[in-house]
C-alpha positions, -999 to +999 in steps of 0.1 A: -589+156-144-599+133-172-602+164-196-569+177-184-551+143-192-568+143-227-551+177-237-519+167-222-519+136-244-528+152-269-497+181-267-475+152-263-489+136-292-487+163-314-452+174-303-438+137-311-457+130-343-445+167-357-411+160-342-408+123-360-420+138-395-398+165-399-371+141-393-387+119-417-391+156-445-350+160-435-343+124-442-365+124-475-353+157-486-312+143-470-313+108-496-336+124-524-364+095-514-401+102-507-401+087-468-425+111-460-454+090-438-485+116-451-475+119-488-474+082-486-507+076-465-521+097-491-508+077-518-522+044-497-557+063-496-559+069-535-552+031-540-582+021-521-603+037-547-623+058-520-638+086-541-620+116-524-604+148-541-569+148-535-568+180-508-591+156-487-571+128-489-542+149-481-558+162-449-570+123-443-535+116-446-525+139-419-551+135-399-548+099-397-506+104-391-516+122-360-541+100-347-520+070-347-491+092-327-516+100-306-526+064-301-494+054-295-491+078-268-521+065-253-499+029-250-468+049-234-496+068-212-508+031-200-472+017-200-464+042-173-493+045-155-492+007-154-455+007-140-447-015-168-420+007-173-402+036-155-406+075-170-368+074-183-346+078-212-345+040-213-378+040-216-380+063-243-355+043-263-376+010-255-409+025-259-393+041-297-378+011-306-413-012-298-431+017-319-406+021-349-409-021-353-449-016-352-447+015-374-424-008-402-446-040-400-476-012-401-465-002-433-455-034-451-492-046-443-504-013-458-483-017-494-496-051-497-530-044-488-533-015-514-512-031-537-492+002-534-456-001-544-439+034-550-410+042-562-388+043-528-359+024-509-379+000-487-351-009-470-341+026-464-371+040-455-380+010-430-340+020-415-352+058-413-385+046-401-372+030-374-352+060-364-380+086-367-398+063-341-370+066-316-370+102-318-411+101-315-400+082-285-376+102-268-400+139-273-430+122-264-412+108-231-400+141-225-430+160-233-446+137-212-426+139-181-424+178-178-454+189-165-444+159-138-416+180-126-435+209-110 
């Protein structure tokens, strides 16, 4: 059961974080602005002066994208098992909105840690941020709630 709830997460996981970057590659590619989460984490990983080729740090990059969508599945996961909140399109919104506020103050702590200022819209890319976590949201909600409907 535990091992069965592990893989589910994980799909969910997976399913969200892929659906929130490609709206964050369609935004980018939409305003001509790098607010693409792995170039960036992989920009954030070559400021720490780690000694790492740049095809590793890429894969770091995405590897660490992923694990945080999966962690934050493992909060909605609690959050419902819990009955903190109802399985709902509310919920989803909520659950977004609470993640897309995490994800921007997430980020402004990693700039200033690494001292990494790229050339981007902050203020735009916090705004499509935001957004992509809503969306992360709403598919990992429903990713989440359909093998609950058989």
């Amino acid at each position: 059961m535990v091992l069965y709830l592990i893989i589910q997460l994980i799909f969910v996981a997976i399913g969200a974080t892929s659906a929130m970057t490609w709206f964050s590659y369609a935004m980018s590619k939409s305003f001509r602005e790098l607010y693409k989460e792995p170039v960036l984490l992989s920009f954030a990983l070559q400021k720490t002066n780690i000694s790492l080729s740049k095809k590793v740090q890429n894969t770091w990059a995405w590897l660490i994208h992923y694990i945080i969508g999966f962690l934050f599945v493992m909060g909605y996961h609690i959050v419902w098992v819990k009955d903190i909140l109802p399985i709902s399109p509310l919920s989803a919104l909520i659950l977004g909105a609470i993640s897309g506020v995490i994800g921007i103050l997430s980020w402004i702590v990693i700039f200033k840690m690494t001292n990494h200022q790229p050339p981007i819209d902050f203020k735009g890319y916090y705004i499509q941020l935001f957004f992509a976590h809503i969306i992360f949201g709403v598919v990992a909600t429903a990713l989440y709630a359909i093998p609950l409907m058989f």
